[in-house]
DSSP file (Angstrom, degrees, kcal/mol; ACC not computed):
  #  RESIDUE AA STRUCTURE BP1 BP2  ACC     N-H-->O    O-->H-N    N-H-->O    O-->H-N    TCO  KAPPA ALPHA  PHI   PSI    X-CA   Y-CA   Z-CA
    1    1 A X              0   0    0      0, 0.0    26,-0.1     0, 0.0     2,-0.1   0.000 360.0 360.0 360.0 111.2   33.0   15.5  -10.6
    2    2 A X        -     0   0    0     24,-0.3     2,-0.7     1,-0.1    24,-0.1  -0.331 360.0-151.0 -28.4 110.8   33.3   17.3   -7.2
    3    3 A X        -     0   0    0     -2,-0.1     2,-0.5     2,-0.1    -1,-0.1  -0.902  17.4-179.7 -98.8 117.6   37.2   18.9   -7.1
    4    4 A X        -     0   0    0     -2,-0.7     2,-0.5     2,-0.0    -2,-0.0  -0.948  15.8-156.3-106.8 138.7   38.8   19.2   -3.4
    5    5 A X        -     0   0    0     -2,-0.5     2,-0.4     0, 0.0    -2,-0.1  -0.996  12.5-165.9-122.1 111.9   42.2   20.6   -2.5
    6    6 A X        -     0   0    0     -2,-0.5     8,-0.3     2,-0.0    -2,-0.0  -0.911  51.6 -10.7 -91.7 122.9   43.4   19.4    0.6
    7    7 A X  S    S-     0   0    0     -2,-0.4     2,-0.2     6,-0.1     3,-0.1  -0.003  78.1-104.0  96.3 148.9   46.3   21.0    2.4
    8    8 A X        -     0   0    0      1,-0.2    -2,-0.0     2,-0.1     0, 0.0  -0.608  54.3 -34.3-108.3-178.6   48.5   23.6    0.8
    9    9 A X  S    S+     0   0    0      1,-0.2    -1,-0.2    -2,-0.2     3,-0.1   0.064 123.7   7.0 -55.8 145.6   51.8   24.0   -0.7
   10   10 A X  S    S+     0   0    0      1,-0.2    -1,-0.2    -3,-0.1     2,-0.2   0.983  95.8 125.7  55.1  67.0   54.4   22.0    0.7
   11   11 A X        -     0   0    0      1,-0.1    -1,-0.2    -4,-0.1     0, 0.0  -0.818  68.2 -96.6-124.0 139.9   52.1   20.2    2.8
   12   12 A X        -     0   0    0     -2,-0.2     2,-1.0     1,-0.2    -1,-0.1   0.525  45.3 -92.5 -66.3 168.3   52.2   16.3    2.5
   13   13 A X        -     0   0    0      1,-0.1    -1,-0.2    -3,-0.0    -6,-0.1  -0.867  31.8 -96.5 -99.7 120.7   50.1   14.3    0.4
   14   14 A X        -     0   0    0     -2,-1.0    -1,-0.1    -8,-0.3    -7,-0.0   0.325  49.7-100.7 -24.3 141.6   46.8   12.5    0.7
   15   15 A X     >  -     0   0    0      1,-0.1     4,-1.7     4,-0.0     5,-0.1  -0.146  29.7-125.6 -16.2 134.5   47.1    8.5    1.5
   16   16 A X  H  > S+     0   0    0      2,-0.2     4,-0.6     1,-0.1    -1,-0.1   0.651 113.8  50.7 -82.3  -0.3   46.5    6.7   -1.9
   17   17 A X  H  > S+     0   0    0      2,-0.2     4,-2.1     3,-0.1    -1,-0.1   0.729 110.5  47.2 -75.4 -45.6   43.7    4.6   -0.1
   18   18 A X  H  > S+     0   0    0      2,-0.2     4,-1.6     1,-0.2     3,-0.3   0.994 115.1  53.1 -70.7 -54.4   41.9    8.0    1.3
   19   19 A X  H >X S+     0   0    0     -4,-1.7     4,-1.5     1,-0.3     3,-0.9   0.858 112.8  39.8 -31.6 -55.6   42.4    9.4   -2.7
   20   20 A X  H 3X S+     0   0    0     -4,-0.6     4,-2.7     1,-0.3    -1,-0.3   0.763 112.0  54.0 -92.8 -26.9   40.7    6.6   -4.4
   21   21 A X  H 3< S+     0   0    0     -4,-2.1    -1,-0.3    -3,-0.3    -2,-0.2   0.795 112.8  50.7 -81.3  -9.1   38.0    6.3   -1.8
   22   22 A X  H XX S+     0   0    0     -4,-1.6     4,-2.4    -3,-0.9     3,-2.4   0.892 110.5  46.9  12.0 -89.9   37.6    9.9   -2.7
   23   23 A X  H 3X S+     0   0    0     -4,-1.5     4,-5.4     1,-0.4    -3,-0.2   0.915 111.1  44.2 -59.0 -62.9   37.5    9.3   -6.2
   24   24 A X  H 3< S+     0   0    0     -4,-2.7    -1,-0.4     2,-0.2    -2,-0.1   0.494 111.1  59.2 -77.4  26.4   34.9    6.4   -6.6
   25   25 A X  H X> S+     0   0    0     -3,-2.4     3,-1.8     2,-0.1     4,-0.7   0.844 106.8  53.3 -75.5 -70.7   32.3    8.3   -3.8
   26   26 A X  H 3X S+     0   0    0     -4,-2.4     4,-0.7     1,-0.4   -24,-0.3   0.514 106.4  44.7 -30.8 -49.0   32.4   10.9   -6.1
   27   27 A X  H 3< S+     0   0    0     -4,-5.4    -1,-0.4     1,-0.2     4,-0.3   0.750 108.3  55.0 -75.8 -13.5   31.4    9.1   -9.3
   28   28 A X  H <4 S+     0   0    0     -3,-1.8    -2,-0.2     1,-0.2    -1,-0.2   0.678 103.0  60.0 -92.0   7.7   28.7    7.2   -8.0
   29   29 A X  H  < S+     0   0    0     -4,-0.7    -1,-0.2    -3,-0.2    -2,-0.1   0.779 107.2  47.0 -66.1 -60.5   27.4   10.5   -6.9
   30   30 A X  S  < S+     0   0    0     -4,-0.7     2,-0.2    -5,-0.2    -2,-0.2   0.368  80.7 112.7 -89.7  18.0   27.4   11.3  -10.4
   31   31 A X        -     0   0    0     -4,-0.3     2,-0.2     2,-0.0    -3,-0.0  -0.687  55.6-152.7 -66.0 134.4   25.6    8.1  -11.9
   32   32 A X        -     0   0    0     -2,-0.2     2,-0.3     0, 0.0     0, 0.0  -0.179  10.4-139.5 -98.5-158.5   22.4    9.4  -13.2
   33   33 A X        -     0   0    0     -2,-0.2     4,-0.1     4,-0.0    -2,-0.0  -0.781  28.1 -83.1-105.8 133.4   19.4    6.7  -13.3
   34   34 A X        -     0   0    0     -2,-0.3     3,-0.4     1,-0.1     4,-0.0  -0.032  22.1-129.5   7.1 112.5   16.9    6.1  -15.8
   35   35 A X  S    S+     0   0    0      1,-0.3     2,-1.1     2,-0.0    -1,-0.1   0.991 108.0  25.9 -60.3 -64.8   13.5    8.2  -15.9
   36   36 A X  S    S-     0   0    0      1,-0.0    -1,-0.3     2,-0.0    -2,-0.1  -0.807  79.5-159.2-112.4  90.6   11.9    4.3  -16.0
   37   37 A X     >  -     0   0    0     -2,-1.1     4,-0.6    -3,-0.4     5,-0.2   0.325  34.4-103.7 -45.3-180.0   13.6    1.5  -14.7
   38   38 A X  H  > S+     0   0    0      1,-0.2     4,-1.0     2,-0.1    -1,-0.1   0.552 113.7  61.1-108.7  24.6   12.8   -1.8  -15.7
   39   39 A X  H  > S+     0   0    0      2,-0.2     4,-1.2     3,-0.1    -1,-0.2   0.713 106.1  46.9 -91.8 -29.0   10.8   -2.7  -12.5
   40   40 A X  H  > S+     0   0    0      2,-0.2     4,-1.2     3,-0.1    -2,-0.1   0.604 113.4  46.3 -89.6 -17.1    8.4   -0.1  -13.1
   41   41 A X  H  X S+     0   0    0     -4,-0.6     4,-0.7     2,-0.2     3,-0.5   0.920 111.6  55.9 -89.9 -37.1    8.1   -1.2  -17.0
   42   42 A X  H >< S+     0   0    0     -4,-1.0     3,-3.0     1,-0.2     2,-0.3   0.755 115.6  44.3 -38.1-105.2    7.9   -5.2  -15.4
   43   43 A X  H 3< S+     0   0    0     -4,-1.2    -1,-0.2     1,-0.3    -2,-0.2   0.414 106.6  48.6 -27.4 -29.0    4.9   -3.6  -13.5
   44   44 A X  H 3< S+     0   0    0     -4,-1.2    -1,-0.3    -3,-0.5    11,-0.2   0.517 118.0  45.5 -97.1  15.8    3.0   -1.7  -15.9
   45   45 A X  S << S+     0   0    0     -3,-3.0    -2,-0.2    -4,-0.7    -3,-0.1   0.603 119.9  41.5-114.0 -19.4    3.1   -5.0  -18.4
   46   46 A X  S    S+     0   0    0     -4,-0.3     2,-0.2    -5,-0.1    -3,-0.2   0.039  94.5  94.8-129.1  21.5    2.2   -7.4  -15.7
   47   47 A X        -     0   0    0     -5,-0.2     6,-0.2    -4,-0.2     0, 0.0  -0.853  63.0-142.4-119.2 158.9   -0.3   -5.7  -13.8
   48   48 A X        +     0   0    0     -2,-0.2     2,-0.5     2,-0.1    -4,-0.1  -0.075  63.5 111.5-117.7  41.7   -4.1   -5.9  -14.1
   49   49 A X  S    S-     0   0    0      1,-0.0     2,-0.5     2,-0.0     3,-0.2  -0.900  77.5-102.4 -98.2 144.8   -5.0   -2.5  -13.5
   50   50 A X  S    S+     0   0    0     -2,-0.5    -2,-0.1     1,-0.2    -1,-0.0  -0.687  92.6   8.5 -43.3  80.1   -6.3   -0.8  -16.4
   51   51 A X  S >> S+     0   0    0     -2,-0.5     3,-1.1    -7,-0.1     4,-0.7  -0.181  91.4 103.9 126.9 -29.6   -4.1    1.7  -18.6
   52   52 A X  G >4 S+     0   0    0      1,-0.3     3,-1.3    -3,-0.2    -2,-0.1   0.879  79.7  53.9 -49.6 -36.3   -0.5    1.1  -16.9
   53   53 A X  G >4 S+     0   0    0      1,-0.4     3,-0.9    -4,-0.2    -1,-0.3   0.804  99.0  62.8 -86.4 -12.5    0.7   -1.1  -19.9
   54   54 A X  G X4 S+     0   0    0     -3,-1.1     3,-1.2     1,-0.3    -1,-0.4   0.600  88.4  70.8 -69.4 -12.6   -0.3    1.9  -22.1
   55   55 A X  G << S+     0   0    0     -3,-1.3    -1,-0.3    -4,-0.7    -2,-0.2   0.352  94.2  58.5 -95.0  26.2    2.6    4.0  -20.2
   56   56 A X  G <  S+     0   0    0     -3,-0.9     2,-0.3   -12,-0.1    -1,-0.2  -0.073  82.2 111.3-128.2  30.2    5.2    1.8  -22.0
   57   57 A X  S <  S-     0   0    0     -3,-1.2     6,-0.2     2,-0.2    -3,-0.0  -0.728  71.8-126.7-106.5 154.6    4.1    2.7  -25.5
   58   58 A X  S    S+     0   0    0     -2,-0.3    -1,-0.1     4,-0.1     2,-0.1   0.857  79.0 108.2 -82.1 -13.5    6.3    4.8  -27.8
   59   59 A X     >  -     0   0    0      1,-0.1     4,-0.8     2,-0.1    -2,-0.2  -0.328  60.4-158.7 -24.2 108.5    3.9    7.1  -28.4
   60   60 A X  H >> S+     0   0    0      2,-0.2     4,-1.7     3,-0.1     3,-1.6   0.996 100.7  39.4 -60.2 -67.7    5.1   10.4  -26.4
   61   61 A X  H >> S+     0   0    0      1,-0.3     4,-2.4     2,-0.2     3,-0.7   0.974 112.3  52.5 -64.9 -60.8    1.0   11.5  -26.5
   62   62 A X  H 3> S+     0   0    0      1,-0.2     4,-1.3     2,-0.2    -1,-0.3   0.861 113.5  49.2 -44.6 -30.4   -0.7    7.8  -25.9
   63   63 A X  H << S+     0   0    0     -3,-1.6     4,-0.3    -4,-0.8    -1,-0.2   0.612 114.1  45.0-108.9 -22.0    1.6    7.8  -22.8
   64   64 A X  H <X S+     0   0    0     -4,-1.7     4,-0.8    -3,-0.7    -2,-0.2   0.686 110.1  51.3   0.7 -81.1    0.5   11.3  -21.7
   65   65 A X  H  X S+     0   0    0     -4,-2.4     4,-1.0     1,-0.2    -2,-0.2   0.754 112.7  47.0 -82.8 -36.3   -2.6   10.8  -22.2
   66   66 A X  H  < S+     0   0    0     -4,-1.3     4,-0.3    -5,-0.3    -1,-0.2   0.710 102.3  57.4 -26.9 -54.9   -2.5    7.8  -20.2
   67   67 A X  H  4 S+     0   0    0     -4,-0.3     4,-0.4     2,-0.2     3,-0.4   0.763 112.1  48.6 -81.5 -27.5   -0.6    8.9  -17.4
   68   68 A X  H  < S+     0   0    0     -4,-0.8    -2,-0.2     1,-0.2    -1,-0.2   0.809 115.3  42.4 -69.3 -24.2   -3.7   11.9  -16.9
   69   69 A X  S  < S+     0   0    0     -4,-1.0     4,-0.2     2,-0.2    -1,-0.2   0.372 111.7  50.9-106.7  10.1   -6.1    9.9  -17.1
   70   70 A X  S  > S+     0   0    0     -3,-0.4     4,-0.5    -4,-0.3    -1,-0.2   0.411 119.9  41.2-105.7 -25.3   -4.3    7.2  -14.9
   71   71 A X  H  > S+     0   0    0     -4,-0.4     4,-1.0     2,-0.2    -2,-0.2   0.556 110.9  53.7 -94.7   0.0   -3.7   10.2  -12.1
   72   72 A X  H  > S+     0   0    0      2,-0.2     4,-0.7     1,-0.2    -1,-0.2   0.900 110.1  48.4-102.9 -35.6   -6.8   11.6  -12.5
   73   73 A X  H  > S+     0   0    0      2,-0.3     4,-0.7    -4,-0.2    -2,-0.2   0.622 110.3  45.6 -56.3 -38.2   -8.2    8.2  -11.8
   74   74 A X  H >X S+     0   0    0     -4,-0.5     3,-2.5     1,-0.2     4,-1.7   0.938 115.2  61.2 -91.3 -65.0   -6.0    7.2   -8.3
   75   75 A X  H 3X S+     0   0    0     -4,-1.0     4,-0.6     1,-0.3    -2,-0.3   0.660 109.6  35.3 -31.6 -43.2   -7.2   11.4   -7.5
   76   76 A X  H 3< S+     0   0    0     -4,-0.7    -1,-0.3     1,-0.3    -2,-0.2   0.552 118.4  54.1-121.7  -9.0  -11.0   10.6   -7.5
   77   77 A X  H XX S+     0   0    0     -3,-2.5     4,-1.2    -4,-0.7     3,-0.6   0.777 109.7  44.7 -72.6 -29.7  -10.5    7.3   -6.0
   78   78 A X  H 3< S+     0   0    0     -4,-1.7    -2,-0.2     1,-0.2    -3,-0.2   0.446 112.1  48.4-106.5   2.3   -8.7    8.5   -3.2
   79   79 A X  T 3< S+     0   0    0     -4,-0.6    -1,-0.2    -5,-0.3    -3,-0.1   0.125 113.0  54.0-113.7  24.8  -11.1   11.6   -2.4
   80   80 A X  T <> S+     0   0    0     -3,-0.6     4,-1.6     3,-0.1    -2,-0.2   0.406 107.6  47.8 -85.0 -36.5  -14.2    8.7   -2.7
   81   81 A X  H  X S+     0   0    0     -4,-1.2     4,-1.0     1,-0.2    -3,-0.2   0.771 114.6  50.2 -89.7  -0.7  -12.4    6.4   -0.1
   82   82 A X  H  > S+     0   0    0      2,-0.2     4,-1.9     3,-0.1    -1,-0.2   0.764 114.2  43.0 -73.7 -29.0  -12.0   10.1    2.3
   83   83 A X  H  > S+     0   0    0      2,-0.2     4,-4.7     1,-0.2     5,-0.2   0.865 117.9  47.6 -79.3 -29.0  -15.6   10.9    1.9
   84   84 A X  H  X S+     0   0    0     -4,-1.6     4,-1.4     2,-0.2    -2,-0.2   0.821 121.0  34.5 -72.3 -32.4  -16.3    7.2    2.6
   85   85 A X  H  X S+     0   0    0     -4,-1.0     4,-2.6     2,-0.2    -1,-0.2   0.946 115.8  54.2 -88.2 -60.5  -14.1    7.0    5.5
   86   86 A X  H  X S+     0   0    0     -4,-1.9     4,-1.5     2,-0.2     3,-0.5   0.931 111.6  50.4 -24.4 -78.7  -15.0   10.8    6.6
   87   87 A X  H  < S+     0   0    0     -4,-4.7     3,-0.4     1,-0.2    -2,-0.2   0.879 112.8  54.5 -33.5 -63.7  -19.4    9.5    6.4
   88   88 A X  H >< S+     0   0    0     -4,-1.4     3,-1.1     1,-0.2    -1,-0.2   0.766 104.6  42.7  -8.8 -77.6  -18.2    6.7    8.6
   89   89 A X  H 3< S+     0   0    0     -4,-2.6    -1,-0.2    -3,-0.5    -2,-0.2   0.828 109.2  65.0 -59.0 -39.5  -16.6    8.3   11.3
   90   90 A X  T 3<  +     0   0    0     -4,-1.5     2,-0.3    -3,-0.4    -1,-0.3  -0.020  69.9 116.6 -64.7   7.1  -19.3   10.5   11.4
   91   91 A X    <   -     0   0    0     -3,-1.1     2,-0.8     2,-0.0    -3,-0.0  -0.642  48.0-152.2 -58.2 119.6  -22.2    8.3   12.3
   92   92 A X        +     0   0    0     -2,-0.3     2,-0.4     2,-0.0    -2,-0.1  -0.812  17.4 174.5-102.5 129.3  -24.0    9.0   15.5
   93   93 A X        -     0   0    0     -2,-0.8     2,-0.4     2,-0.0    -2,-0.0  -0.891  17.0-152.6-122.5 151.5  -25.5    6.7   17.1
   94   94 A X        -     0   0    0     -2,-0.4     2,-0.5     2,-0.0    -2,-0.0  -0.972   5.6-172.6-109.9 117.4  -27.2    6.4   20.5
   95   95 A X        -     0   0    0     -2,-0.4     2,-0.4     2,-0.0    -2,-0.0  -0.911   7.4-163.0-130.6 135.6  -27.8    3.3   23.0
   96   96 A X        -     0   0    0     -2,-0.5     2,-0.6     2,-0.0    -2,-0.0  -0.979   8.4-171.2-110.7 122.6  -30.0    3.6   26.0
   97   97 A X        -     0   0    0     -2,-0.4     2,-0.6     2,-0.0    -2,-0.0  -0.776   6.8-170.2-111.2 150.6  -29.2    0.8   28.2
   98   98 A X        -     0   0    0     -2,-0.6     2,-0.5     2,-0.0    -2,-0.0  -0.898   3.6-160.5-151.8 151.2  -31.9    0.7   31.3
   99   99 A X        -     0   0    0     -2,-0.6     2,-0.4     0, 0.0    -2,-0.0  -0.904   9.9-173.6-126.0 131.9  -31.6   -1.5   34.3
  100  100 A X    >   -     0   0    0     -2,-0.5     3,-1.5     1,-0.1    -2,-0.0  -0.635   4.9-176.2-153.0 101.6  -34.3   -2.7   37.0
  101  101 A X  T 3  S+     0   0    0     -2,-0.4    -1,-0.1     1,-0.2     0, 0.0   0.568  74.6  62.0 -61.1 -24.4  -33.1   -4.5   39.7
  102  102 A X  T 3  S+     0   0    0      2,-0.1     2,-0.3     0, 0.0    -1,-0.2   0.426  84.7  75.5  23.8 -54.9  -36.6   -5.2   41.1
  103  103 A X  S <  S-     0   0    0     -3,-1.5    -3,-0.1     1,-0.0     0, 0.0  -0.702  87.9-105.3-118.1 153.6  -38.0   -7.0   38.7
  104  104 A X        -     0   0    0     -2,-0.3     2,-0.2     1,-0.1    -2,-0.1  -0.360  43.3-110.5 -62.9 142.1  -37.0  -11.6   37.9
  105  105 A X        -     0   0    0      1,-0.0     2,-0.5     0, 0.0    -1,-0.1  -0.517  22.4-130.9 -62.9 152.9  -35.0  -12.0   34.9
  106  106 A X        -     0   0    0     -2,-0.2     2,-0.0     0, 0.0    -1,-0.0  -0.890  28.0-170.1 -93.8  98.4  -37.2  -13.7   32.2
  107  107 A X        -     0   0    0     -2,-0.5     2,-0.1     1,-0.1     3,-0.1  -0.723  29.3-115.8-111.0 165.0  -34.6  -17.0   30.8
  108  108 A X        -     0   0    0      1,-0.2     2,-0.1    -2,-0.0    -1,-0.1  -0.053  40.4 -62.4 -74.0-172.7  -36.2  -18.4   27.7
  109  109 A X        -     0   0    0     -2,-0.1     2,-0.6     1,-0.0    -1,-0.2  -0.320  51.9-147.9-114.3 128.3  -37.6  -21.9   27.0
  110  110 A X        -     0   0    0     -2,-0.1     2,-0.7    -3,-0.1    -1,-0.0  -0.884  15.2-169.9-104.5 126.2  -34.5  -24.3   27.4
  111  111 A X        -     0   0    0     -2,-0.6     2,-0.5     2,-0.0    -2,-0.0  -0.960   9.2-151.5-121.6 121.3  -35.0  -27.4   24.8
  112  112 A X        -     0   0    0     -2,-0.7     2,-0.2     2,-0.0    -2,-0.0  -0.937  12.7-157.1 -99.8 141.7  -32.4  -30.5   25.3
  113  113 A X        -     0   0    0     -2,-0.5     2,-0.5     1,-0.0     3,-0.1  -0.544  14.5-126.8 -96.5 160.0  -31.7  -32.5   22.1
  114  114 A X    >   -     0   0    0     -2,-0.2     3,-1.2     1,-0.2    -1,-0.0  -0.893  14.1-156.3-112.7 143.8  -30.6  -35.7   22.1
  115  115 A X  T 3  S+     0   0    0     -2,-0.5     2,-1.1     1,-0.3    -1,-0.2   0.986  78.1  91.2 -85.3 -53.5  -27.4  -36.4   20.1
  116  116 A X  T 3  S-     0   0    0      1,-0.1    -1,-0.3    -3,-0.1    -3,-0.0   0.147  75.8-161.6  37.9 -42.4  -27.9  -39.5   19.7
  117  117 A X    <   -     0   0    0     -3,-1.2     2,-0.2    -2,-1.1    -1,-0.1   0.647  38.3 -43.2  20.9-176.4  -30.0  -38.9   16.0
  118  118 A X        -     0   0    0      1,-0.1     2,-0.3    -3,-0.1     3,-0.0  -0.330  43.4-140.1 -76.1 133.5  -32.2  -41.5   14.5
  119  119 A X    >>  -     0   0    0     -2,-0.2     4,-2.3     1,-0.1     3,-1.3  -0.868  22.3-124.2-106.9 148.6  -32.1  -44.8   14.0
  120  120 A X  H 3> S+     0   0    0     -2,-0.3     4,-2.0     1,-0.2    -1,-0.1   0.842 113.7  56.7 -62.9 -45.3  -33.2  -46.9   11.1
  121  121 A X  H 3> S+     0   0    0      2,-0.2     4,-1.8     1,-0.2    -1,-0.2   0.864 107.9  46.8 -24.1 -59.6  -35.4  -48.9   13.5
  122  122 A X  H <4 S+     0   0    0     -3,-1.3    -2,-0.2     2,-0.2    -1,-0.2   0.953 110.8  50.9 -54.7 -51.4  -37.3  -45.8   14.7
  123  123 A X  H  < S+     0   0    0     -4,-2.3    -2,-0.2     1,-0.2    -3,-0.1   0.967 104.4  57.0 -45.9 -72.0  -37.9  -44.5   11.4
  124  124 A X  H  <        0   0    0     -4,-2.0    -1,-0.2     1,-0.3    -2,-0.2   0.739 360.0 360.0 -28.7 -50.1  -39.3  -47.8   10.2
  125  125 A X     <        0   0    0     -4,-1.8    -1,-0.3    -3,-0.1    -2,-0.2   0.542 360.0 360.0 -69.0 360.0  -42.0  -47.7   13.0
């Protein structure tokens, strides 16, 4: 707990609203939390990635050994999607476009269908 002295002798004394809003800033300052909350323990029991539910065992060493081989894991994933992304960007490619105003466009062969489809009459014949 944080002490302050305001004001010196025989100078008046703090409000009792400014004291006590003081008072409780100052403990919830000092609240510690939990290494593992219980949203993170929800998460490593209900997720379907591999190894998380093993970081909520009481084993000190299973939970360790887990957590290296869980880090090591997100590490070699996330410098495979840098090279992948990195290869990517790094494609060159080249397009020649070439133009000759001169010469007819060529259109292709235009077919109209009739929507119409078959009728059991036609078939028969």
């Amino acid at each position: 707990m944080v002490k302050v002295q305001l004001g010196g002798p025989g100078t008046k004394s703090l409000p009792k609203m400014l004291k006590t809003t003081f008072a409780s800033t100052t403990k919830r300052d000092t609240i510690k939390k939990p290494l593992c909350d219980s949203s993170f323990k929800e998460f490593c029991l209900k997720t379907t990635a591999h190894g998380f539910s093993y970081l909520d065992t009481p084993s000190k060493s299973v939970r360790t050994c887990w957590l290296i081989i869980i880090v090591f894991a997100l590490v070699a994933a996330t410098i495979h999607l840098h090279a992948i992304i990195w290869e990517y960007l790094q494609y060159n490619y080249h397009e020649n476009v070439e133009t000759n105003a001169n010469s007819c466009p060529v259109f292709p062969d235009v077919t109209i269908c009739d929507n119409s489809g078959l009728s059991e009459a036609s078939i028969a014949e």
